[in-house]
C-alpha positions as CSV (number, residue, x, y, z in Angstrom):
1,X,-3.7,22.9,23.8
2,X,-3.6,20.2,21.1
3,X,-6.6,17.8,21.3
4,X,-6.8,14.5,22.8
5,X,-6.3,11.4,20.5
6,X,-9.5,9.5,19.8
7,X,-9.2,6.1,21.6
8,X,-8.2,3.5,18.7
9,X,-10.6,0.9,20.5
10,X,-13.6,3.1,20.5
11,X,-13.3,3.8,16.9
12,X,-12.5,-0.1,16.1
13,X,-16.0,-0.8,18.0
14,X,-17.4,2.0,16.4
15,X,-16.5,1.1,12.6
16,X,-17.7,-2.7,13.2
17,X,-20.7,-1.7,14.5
18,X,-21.6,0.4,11.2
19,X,-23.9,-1.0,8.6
20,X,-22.7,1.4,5.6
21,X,-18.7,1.4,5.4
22,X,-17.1,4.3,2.7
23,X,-13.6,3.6,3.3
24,X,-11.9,0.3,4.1
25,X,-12.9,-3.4,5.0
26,X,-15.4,-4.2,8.1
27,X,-13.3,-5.5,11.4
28,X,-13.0,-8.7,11.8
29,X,-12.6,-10.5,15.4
30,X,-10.0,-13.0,16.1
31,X,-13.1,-15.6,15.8
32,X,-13.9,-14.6,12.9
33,X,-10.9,-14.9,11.1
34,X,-10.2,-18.5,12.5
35,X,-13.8,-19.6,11.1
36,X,-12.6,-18.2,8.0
37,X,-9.6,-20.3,8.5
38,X,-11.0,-22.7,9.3
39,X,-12.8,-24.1,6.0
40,X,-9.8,-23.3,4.0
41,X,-8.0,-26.4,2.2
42,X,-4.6,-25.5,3.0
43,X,-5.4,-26.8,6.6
44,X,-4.8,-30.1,5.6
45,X,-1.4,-30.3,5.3
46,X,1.4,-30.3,7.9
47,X,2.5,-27.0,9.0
48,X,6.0,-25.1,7.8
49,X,9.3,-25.3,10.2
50,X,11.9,-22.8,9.7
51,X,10.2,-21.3,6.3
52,X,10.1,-24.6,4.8
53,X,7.1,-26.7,3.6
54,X,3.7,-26.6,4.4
55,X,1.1,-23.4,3.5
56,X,4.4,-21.0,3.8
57,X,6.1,-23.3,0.6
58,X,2.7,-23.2,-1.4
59,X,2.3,-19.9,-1.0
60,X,6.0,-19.0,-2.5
61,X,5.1,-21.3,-5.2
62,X,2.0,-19.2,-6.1
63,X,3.6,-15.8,-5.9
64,X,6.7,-16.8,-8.2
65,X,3.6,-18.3,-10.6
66,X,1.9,-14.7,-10.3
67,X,4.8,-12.7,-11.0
68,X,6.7,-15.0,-13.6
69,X,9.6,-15.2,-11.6
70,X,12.0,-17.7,-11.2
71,X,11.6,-17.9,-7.2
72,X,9.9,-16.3,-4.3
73,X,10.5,-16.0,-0.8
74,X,8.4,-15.3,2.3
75,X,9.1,-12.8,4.8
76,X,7.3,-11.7,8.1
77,X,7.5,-8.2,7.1
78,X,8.2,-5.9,4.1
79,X,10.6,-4.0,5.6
80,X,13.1,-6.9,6.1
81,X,12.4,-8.2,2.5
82,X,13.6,-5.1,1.4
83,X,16.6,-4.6,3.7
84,X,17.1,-7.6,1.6
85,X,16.7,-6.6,-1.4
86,X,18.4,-3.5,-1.5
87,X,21.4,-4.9,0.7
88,X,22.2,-7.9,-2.7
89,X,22.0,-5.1,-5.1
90,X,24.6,-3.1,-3.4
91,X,26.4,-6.2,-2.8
92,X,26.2,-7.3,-6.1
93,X,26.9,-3.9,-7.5
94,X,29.6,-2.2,-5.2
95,X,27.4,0.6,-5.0
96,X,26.3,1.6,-1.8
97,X,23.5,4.5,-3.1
98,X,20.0,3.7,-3.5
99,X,17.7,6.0,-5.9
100,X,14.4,6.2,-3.6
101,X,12.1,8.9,-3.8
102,X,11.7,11.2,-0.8
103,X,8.1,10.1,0.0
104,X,8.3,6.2,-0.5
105,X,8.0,4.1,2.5
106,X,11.9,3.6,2.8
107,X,12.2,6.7,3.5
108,X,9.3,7.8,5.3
109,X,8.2,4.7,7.1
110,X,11.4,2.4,8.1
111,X,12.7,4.1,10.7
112,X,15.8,4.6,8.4
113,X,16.3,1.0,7.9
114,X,18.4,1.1,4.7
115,X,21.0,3.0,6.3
116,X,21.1,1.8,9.9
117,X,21.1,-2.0,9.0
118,X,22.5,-2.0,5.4
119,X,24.9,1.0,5.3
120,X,23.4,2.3,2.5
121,X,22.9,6.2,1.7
122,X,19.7,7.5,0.2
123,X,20.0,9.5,-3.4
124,X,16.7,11.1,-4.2
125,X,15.2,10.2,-7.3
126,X,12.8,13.6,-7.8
127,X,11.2,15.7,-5.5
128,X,7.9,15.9,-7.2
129,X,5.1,13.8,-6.1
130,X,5.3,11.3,-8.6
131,X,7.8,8.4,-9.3
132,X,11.0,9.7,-11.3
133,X,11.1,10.3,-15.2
134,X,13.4,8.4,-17.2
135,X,15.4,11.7,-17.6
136,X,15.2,12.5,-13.9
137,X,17.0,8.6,-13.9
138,X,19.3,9.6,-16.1
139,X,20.1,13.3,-14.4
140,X,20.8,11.3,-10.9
141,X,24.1,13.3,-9.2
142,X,25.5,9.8,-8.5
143,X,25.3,6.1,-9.7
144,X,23.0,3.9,-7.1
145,X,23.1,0.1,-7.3
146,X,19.7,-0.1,-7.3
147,X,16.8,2.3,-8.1
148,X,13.4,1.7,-6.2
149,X,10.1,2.3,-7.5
150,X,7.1,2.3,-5.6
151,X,4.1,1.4,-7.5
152,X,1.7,3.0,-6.5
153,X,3.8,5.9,-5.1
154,X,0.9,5.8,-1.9
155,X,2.1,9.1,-0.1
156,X,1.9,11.0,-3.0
157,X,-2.0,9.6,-4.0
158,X,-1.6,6.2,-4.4
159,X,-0.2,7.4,-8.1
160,X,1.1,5.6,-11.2
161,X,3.3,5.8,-14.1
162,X,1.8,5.4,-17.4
163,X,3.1,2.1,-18.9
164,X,5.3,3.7,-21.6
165,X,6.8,6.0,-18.6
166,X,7.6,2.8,-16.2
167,X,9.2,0.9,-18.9
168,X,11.3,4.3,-20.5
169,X,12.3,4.8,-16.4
170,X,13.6,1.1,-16.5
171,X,15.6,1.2,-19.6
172,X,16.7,4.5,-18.1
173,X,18.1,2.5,-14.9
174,X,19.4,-0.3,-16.7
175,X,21.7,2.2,-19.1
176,X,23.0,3.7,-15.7
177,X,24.3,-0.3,-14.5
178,X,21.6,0.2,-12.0
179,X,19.2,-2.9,-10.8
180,X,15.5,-2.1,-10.6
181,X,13.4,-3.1,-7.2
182,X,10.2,-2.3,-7.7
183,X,8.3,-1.8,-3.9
184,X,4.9,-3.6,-4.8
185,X,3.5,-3.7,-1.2
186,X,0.2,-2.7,-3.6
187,X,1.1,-4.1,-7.2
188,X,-1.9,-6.1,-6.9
189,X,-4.4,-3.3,-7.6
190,X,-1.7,-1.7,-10.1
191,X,-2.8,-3.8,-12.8
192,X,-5.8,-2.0,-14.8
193,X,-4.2,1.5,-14.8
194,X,-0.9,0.0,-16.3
195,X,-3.0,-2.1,-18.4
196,X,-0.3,-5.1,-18.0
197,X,-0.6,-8.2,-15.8
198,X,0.8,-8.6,-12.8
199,X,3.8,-11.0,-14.5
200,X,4.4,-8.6,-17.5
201,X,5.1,-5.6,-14.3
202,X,7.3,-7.4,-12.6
203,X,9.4,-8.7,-15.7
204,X,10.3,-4.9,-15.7
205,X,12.4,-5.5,-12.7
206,X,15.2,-7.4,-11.1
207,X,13.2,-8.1,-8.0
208,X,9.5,-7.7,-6.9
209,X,8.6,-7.1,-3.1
210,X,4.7,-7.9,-2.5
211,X,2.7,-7.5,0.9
212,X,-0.1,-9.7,1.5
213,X,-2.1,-8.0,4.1
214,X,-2.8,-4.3,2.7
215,X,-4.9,-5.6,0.2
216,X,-5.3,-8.9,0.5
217,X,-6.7,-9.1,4.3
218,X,-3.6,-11.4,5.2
219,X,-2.6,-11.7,8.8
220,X,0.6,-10.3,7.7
221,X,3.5,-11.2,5.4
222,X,5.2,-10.5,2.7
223,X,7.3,-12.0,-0.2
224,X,10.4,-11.2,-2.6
225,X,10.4,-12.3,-5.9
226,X,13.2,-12.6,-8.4
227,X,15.9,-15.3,-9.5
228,X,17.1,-18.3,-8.0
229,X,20.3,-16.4,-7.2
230,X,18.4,-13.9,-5.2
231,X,16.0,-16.0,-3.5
232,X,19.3,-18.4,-2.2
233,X,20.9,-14.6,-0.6
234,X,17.3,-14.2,0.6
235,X,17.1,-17.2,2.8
236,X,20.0,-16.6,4.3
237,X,19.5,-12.8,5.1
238,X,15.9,-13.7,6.1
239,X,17.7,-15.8,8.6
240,X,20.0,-13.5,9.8
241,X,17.8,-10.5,10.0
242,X,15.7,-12.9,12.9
243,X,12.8,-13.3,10.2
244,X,13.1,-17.7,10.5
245,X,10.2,-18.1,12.2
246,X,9.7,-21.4,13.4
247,X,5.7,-21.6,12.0
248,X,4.2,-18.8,10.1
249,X,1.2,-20.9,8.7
250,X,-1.8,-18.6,9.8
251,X,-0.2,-15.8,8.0
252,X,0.7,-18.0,5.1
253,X,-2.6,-19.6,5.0
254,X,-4.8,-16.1,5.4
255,X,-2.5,-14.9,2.1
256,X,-3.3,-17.6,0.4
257,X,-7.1,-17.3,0.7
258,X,-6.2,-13.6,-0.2
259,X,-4.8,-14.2,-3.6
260,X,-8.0,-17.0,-4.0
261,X,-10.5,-14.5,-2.8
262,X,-9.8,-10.9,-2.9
263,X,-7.1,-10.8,-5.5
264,X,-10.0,-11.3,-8.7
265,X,-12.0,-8.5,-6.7
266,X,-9.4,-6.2,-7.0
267,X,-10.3,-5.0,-10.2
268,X,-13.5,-4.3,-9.7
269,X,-13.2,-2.4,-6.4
270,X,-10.7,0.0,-8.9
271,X,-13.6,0.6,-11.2
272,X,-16.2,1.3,-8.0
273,X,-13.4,3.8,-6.9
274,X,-13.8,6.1,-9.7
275,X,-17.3,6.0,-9.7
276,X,-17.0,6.7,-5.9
277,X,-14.5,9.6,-6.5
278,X,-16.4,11.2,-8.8
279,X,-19.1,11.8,-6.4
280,X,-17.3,12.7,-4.1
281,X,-15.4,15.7,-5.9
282,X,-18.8,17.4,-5.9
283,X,-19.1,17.5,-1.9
284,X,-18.8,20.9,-1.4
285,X,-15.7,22.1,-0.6
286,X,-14.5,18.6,-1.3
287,X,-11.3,17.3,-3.3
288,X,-10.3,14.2,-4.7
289,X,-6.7,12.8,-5.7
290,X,-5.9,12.1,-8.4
291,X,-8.7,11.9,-10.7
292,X,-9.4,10.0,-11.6
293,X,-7.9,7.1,-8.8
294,X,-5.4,4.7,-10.0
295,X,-5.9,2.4,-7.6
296,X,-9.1,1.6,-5.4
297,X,-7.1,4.0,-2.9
298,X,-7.5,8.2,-3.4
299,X,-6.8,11.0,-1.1
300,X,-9.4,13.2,0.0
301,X,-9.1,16.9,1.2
302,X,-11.8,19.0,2.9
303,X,-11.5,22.8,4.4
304,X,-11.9,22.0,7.9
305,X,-9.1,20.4,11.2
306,X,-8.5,17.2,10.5
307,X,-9.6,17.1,14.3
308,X,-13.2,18.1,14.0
309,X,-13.3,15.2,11.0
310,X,-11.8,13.1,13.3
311,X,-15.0,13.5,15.9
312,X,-17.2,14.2,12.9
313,X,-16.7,10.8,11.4
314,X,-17.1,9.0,15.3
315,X,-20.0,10.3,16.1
316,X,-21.5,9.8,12.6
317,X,-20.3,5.6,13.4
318,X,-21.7,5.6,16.7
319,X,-25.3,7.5,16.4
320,X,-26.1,6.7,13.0
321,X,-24.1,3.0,12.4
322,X,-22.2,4.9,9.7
323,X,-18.6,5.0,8.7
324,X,-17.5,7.8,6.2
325,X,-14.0,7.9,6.8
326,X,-11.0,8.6,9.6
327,X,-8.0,9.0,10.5
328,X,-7.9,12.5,9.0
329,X,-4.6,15.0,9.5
330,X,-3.8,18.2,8.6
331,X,-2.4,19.0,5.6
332,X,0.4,21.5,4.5
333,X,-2.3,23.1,2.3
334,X,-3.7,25.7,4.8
335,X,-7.2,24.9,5.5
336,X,-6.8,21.9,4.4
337,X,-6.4,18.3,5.9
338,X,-6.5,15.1,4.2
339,X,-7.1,11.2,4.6
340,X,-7.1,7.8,2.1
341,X,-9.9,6.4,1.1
342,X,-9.9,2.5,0.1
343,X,-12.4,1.3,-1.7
344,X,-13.6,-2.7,-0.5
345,X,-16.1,-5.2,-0.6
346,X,-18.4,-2.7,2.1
347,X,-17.9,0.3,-0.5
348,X,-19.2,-1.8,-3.4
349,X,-23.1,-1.1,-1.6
350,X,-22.8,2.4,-2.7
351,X,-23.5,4.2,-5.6
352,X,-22.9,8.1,-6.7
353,X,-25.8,9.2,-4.8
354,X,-25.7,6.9,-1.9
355,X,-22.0,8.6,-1.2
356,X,-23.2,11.9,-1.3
357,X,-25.7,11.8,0.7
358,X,-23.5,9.5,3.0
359,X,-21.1,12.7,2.7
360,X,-24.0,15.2,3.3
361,X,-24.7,13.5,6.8
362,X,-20.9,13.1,7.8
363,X,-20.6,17.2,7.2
364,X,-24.0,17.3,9.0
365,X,-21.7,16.2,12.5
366,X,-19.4,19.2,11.8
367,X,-19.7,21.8,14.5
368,X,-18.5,25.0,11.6
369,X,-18.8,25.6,8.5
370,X,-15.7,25.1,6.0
371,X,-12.7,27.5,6.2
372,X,-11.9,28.5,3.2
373,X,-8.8,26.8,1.2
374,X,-5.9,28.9,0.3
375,X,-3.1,27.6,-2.4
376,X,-3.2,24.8,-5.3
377,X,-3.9,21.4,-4.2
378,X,-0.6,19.5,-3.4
379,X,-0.1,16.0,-2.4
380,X,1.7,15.0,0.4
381,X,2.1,13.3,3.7
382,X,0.0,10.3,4.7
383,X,-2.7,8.7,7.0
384,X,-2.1,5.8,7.3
């Protein structure tokens, strides 16, 4: 008999209770975000209507400015910015292929979407767990209109290219006729591992989708970035695909303190994560991936059913007011199971040995000891 689900309710109460958070930001109550809202400067104004004016307009100002692009236009949710964004490039380019990569969220997450709503057909870019080579570009079976790359690649560890990679991939796509879309739902923390800012990344690409609650602690929302041509087709897809909301200003307004608040911590949460890592890979039976991180995100494996790490981590919140980390699932690996770690602002109290010994108690709530891991460490899947 499969075990019960954990109640998501008990674990939210659990995790907010906790004084010493591993993985993730604290939960925040509907009150609380308000106050946050509430001292904000972008209050003053009058609100949006219809995706115009207001903290909605502001903000599309700010992410063009970001990402050096000539426009940028907000959406309610990633996945329609990116129907959009695929569905001009085929338009554009009488090609109805698409180069995504068998683990990105287009394929794994969107229910289909590309296909159902756009008519498009999936051609897989590589079936490693990486984002394609530029000879893997160049070796595709069929022209796409546009390639996708998802930076970070988060099913397969939050990974990225090296610089000189992403740019050879580019040129790769270009040479094929293809336009690039780069699926930036986490571009933000991208920036020290590529070692470019967040303008010179995007200038790699014909458009630029961005999410502004995964790591900036938005409401929700995301935008597309690219030319004026695009952003025009944007508006009226946006439309089309039900995504005019009449006022979207408390999303808008939480993204914006986002970019003002969280957006310069980014770095340093990165930095924390490798330090944090590092400890970890000597839990025993522990392993960490990649390593070191690339972002302030990193898988983490241990020999024992995701269930039992599941409980472990619940009753570790509720007894001891301590949150390792959840939402564990088995892995493919046998013996294995997984889960992602993000490293916030709660995360930035411990050090090396704090974690350990943070581990040591979470392992402590285990009722057996590890099962042995059989095969090579492989990345795959994802946690959510």
């Amino acid at each position: 008999m499969a075990d019960a689900p954990i109640d998501r309710e008990r674990v939210a109460a659990a995790r907010r209770g906790c004084t010493t958070i591993l993985s993730g930001p604290r939960p925040t109550s509907m009150t609380e975000v308000l106050a946050r809202m509430a001292g904000s400067p972008h209050l003053d104004g009058l609100p949006d209507a219809y995706g115009a004016g207001g903290a909605v307009a502001e903000l599309e100002a700010r992410v063009a400015d970001l990402l050096g692009a000539e426009a940028a236009v907000y959406f309610p949710t990633g996945t329609m910015a990116q129907q959009v964004a695929l569905r001009f490039g085929a338009e554009r380019g009488g090609t109805p292929a698409v180069g995504l990569h068998p683990q990105s969220h287009l394929m794994v997450h969107e229910q289909d979407a590309y296909a159902a709503l756009t008519g498009l057909r999936a051609v897989r870019t590589t079936a490693a767990p990486r984002n394609p080579t530029a000879a893997e570009v160049a070796g595709l079976a069929e022209p796409v209109g546009t390639l996708v790359l998802e930076l970070p690649l988060r099913n397969a560890g939050f990974v990225l290219p090296r610089w000189a990679d992403l740019v050879a991939v580019v040129e790769a796509a270009r040479a094929t006729g293809a336009r690039v879309h780069l699926d930036g739902a986490r571009l933000w923390e991208s920036v020290p591992y590529l070692g470019r800012s967040l303008a010179e990344v995007a200038a790699l690409a014909d458009s630029t989708y961005v999410s502004f609650y995964k790591s900036l602690g938005a409401l929700g929302g995301a935008a597309l970035a690219g030319t004026a041509e695009l952003s025009r087709y944007a508006r009226a897809w946006r439309h089309r695909y039900g995504g005019n909301v009449y006022q979207q200003w408390p999303a808008a307004v939480t993204a914006l303190l986002g970019l003002e608040t969280e957006l310069p911590r980014l770095d340093g949460y990165v930095a924390h994560a490798r330090i944090l890592a590092e400890a970890l890979a000597t839990v025993p039976g522990a392993r960490v991936y990649p390593t070191p991180p690339h972002t302030h995100e990193f898988q983490l494996w241990l020999p024992y059913p995701a269930a039992d790490l599941s409980r472990a981590n619940l009753a570790l919140a509720e007894r001891d007011r301590m949150w390792f980390v959840g939402r564990w699932q088995d892995a493919a690996a046998p013996g294995m199971a997984f889960t992602e770690v993000t490293v916030a602002d709660p995360a930035l109290r411990l050090d090396a040995a704090g974690v350990v010994e943070l581990a040591g108690r979470f392992l402590d709530h285990l009722p057996t000891p590890p099962r042995p891991a059989a095969g090579p460490l492989r990345s795959g899947g994802s946690s959510g």
